[in-house]
C-alpha positions as a printed Julia matrix, in Angstrom:
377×3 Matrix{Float64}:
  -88.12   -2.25  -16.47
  -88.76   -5.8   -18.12
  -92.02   -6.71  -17.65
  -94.01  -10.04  -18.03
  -97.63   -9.81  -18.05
  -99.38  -13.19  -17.57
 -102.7   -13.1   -19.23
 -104.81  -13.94  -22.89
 -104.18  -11.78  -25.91
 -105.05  -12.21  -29.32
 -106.21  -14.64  -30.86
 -108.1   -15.02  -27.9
 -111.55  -12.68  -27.62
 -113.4   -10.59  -24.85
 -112.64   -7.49  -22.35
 -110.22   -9.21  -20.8
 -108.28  -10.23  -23.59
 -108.54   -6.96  -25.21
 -107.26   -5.34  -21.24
 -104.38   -7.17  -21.07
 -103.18   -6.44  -24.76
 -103.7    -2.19  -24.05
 -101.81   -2.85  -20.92
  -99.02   -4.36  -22.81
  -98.83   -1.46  -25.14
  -99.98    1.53  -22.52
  -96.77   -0.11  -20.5
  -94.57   -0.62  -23.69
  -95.09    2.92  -24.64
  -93.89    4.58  -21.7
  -90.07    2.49  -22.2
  -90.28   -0.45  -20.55
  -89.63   -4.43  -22.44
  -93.01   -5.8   -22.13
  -93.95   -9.5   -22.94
  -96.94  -11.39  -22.48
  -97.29  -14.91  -21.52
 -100.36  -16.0   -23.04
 -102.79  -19.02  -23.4
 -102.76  -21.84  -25.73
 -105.92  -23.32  -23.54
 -107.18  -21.23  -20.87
 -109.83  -23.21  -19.31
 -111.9   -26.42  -19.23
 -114.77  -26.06  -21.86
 -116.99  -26.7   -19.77
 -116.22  -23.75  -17.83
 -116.6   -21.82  -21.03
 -119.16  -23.09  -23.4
 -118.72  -19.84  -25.37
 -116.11  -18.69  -28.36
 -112.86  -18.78  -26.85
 -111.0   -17.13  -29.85
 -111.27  -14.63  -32.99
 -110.14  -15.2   -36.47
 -105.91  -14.46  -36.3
 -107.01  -11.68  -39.61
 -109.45   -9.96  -37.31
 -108.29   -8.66  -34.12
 -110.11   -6.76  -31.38
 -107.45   -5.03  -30.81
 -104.17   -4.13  -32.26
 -101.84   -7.34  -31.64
  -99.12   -6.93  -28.98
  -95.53   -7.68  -30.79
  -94.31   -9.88  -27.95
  -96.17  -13.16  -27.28
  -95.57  -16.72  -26.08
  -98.84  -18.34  -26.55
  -97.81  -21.75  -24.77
  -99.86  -21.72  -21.33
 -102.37  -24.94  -20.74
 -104.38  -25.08  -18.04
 -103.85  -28.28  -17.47
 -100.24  -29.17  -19.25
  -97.92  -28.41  -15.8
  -94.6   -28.39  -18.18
  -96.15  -24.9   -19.82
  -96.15  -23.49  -16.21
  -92.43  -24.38  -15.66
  -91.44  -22.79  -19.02
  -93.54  -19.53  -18.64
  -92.05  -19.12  -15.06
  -88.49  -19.62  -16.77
  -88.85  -16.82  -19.31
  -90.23  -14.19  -16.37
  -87.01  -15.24  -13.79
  -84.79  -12.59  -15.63
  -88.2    -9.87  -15.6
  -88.05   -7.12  -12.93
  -91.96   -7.26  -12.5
  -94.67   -9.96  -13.51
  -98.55   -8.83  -13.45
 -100.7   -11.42  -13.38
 -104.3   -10.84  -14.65
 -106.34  -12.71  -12.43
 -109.7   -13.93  -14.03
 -110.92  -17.39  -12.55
 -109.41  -19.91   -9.6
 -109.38  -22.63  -12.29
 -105.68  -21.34  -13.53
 -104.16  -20.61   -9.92
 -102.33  -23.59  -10.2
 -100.67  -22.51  -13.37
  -99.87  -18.46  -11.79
  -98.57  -20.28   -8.79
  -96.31  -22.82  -10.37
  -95.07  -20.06  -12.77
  -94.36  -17.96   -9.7
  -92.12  -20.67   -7.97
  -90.1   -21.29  -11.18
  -89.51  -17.32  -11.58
  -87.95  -17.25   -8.47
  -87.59  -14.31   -6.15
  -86.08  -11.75   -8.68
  -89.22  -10.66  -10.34
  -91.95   -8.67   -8.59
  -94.79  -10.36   -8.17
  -98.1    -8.08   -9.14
 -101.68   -9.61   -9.05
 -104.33   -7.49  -11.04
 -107.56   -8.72   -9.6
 -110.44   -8.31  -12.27
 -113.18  -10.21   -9.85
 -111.3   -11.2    -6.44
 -113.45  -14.08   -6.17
 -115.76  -15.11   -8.9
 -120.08  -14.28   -8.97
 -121.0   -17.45   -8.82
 -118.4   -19.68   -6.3
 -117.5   -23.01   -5.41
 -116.01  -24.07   -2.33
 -112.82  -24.04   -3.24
 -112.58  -20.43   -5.18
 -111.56  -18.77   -1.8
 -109.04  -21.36   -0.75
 -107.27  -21.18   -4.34
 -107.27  -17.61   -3.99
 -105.79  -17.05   -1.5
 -102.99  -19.77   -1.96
 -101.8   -17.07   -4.77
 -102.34  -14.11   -2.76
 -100.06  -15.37   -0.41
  -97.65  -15.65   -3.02
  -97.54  -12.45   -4.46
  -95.8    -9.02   -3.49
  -99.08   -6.61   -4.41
 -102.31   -6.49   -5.55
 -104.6    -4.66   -7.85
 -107.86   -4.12   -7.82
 -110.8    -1.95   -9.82
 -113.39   -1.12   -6.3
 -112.49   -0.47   -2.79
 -115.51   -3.3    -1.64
 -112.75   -5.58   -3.48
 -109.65   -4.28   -1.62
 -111.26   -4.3     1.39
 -112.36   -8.5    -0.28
 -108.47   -9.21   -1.17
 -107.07   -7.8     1.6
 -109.12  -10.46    4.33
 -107.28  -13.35    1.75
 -103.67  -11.33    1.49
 -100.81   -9.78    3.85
  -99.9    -8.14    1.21
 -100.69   -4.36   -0.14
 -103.38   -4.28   -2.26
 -104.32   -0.96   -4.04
 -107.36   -0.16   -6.02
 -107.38    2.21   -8.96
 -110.95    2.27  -11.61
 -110.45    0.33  -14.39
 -109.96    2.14  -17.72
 -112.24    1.2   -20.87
 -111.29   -0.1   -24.29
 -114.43    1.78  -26.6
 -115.1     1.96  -29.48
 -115.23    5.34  -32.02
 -118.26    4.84  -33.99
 -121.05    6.31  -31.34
 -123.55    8.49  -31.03
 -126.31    9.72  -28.71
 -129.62    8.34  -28.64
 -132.44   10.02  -30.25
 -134.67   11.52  -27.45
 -138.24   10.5   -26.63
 -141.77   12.6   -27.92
 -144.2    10.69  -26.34
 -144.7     7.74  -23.2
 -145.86    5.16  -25.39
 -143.24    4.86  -28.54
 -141.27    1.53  -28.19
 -138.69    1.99  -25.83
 -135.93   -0.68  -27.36
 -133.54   -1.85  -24.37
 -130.18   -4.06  -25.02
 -128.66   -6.65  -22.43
 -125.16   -7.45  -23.42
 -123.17   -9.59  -22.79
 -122.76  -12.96  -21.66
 -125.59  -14.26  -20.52
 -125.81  -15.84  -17.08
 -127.83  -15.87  -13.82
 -126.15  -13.87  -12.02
 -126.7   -10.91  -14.96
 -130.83  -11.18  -14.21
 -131.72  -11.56  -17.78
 -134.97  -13.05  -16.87
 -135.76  -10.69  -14.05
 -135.62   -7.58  -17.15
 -138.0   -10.47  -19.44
 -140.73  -10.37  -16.62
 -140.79   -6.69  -15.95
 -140.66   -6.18  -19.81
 -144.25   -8.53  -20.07
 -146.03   -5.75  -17.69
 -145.27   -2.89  -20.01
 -146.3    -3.23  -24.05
 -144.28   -0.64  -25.72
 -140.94   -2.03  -24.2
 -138.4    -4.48  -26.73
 -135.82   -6.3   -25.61
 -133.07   -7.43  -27.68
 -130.8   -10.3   -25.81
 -127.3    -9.92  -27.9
 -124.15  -12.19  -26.41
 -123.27  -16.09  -25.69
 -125.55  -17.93  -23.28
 -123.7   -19.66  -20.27
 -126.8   -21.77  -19.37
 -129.17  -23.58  -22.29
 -130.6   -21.05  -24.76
 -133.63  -22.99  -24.62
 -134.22  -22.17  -21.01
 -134.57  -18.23  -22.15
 -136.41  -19.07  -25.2
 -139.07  -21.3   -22.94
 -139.6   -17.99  -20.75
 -140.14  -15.71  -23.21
 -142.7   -18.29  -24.58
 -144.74  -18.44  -21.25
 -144.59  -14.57  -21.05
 -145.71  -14.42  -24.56
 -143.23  -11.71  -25.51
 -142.05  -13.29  -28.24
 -143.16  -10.28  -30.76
 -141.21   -8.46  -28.54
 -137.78   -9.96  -27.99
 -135.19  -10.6   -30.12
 -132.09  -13.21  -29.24
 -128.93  -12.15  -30.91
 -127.24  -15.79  -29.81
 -123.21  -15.7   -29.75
 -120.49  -13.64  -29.76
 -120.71  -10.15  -30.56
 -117.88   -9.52  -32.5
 -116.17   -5.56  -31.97
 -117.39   -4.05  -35.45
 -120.96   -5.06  -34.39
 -120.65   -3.52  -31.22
 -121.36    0.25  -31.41
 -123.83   -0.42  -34.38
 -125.72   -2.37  -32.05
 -125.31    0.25  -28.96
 -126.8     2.73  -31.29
 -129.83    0.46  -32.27
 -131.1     0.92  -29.08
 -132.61    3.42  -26.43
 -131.75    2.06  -23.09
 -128.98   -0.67  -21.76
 -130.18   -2.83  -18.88
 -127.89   -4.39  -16.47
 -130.03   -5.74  -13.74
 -127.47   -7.83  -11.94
 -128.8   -10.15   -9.1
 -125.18   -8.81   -7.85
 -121.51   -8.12   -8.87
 -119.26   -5.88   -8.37
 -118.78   -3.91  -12.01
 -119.23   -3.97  -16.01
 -117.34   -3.02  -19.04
 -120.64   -2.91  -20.49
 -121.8     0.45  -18.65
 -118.44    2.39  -19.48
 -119.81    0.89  -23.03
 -122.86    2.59  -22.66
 -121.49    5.87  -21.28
 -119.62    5.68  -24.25
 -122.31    5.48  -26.33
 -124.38    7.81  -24.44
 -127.22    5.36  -23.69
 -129.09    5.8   -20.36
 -128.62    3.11  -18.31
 -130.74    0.95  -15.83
 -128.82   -1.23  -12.98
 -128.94   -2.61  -10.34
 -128.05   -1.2    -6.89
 -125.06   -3.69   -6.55
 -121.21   -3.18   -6.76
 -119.64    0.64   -7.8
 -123.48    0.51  -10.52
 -125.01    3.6    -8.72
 -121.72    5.45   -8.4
 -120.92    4.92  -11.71
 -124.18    6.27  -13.07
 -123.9     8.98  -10.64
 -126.84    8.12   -8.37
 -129.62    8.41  -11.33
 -127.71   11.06  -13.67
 -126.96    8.88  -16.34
 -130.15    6.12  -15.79
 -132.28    4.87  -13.01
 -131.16    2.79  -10.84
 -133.41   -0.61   -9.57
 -133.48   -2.84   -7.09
 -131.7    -6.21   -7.45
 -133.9    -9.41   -8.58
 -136.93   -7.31   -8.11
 -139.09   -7.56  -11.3
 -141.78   -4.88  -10.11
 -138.53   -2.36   -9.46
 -137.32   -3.52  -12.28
 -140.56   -2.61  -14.22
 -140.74    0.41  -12.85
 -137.66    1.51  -13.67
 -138.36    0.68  -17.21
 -141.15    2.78  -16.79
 -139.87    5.93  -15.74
 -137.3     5.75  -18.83
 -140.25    5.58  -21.02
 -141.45    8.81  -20.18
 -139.77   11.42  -21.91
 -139.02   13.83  -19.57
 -136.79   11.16  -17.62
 -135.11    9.98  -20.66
 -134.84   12.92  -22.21
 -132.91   14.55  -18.68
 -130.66   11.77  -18.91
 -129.66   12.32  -22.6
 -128.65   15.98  -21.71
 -126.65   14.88  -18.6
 -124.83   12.08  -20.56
 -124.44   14.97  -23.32
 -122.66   17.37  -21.08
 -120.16   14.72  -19.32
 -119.22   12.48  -22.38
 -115.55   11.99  -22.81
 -113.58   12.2   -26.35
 -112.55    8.54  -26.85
 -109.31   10.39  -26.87
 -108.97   11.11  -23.6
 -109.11    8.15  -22.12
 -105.84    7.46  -22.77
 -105.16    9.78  -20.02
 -107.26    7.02  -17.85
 -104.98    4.12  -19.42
 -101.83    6.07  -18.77
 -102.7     6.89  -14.74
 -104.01    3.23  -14.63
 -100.47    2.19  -15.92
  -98.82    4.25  -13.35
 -100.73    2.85  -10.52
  -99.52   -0.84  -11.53
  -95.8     0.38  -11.82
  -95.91    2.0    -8.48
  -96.79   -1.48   -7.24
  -93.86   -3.02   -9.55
  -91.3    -0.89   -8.34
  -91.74   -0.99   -4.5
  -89.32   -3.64   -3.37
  -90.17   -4.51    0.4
  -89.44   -8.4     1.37
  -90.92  -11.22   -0.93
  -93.31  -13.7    -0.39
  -92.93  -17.14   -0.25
  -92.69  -18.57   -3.95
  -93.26  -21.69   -2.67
């Protein structure tokens, strides 16, 4: 098959960046012409405040061979062009990460016509914090496409109240890093107990709710490592009236990849105490680096860390559950339990190229099936 795939590679940074570029090659590799259609600008600043891109001599991951890198947001003739170049493509998958750049998928779908199959690979169906018009945008592309799909069944059973269309849902497949280890285990309830949020920082993640549960208990550090969507300041002024500054460090900006696992294995504990959501790269991160875990019960969290197996599992926005979870990791026979569990089920980085090749297949099965388009209109 040719294939387009409509999404941000290289130079640009970030999961999704580094998804869509292992797609290209997972697909490549199995004999089909892939191509990606990415971004010269993907977004507004202001929607981003953050890095947008890495240095062209150090890549995430290894550069995909074919790119256009020509797609504005907001430059319409880029849309026309892209959609040009995928009208002779058997299949286009379009990585869906934010309503602002619906507009550009569905202009590019009307100017590719009806030959190509239309695929829509939903990373959030609808964004965690929304605005009134992130449904209606949506669903004007879902309307438009001939599948869909996504990483949870709570968001197939989302997409498919926006679409007519099938939508299937297959777990999402990690990019991780090599350099990992385990953490060391605990002697005694009162060492420091150093816990990592990672990330981008925003309030939906519940950065502050971990800060105030980390003030009621003295031997617990928090290092704060990733770009801040709100002020910096905000954060700093908290820690300030918590007086926790001795024991809180701010690691402020992108985290580029070769800091990544050093940083993983600097710590005891990853926290991810979403107010809600729906998923995180950052826990298949931790797996990976066989760091107990505590998260929130929102989204697939508690599935993923098999109900407590791999980390505790809190209450959303709840500082005191919150606290207490910290707690309970603290004491060595918890954390201790929850290194040999994450001990005995860690995967060889290796294999999860048997995850990228099933996710692969799942997206081609989508590709191939030809019942009757949408409207590209």
């Amino acid at each position: 098959m040719r294939i387009v795939i409509v999404g941000p590679t290289h130079p640009h940074k970030g999961g999704i960046a580094q998804h869509t570029t292992r797609l290209a090659h997972e697909l490549a590799a199995g004999g089909h012409d892939v191509s990606i259609e990415s971004w010269s600008r993907q977004y507004p600043k202001l929607l981003y405040p953050g890095q947008l891109t890495v240095p062209d001599r150090h890549p995430e991951i290894e550069p995909f061979g074919t790119v256009h890198r020509d797609l504005a947001w907001n430059a319409p003739s880029t849309w026309r062009a892209a959609g040009k170049r995928a009208a002779t493509a058997d299949a286009v998958i379009i990585p869906v990460t934010t309503p602002v750049q619906v507009p550009a998928f569905c202009a590019l779908r009307r100017f590719a016509g009806s030959g190509p199959r239309v695929v829509a690979l939903m990373h959030n169906v609808l964004p965690h914090e929304r605005r009134p018009w992130d449904k209606p945008l949506i669903r004007s592309l879902l309307t438009r496409v001939h599948a869909v799909l996504v990483h949870l069944e709570e968001q197939r059973q989302l997409a498919s109240t926006l679409t007519s269309a099938p939508v299937a849902v297959t777990p999402i497949p990690a990019n991780l890093p090599a350099d990992t280890h385990p953490a060391a285990a605990r002697t005694h309830a009162d060492q420091p107990l150093r816990v990592l949020a990672f990330g981008m920082v925003r309030p939906y993640k519940g950065v502050d709710v971990l800060l105030r549960a980390a003030a009621t208990l003295p031997h617990v550090q928090v290092t704060i490592a990733g770009e801040f969507w709100t002020p910096e300041a905000h954060t700093r002024a908290l820690i300030h009236t918590l007086g926790i500054g001795d024991r809180v460090d701010i690691i402020s900006g992108y985290i580029p990849a070769e800091r990544v696992s050093p940083l993983f294995n600097e710590h005891d504990v990853v926290a991810l105490p979403y107010r809600h959501g729906v998923g995180s790269g950052n826990l298949q991160l931790a797996l990976a680096h066989a760091r107990p875990l505590l998260v929130s019960r929102v989204g697939s969290f508690a599935e993923d860390i098999g109900e407590g197996r791999f980390g505790v599992v809190v209450e959303p926005g709840d500082v005191a559950s919150v606290a207490d979870g910290l707690h309970r990791l603290s004491r060595p026979m918890v954390f201790n339990a929850i290194l040999e569990e994450l001990g005995s089920e860690r995967t060889p980085n290796g294999h999860h190229g048997d995850q990228w090749r099933a996710y692969a297949r799942t997206l081609l099965a989508l590709c191939q099936a030809r019942p009757a388009p949408p409207s590209s209109g």
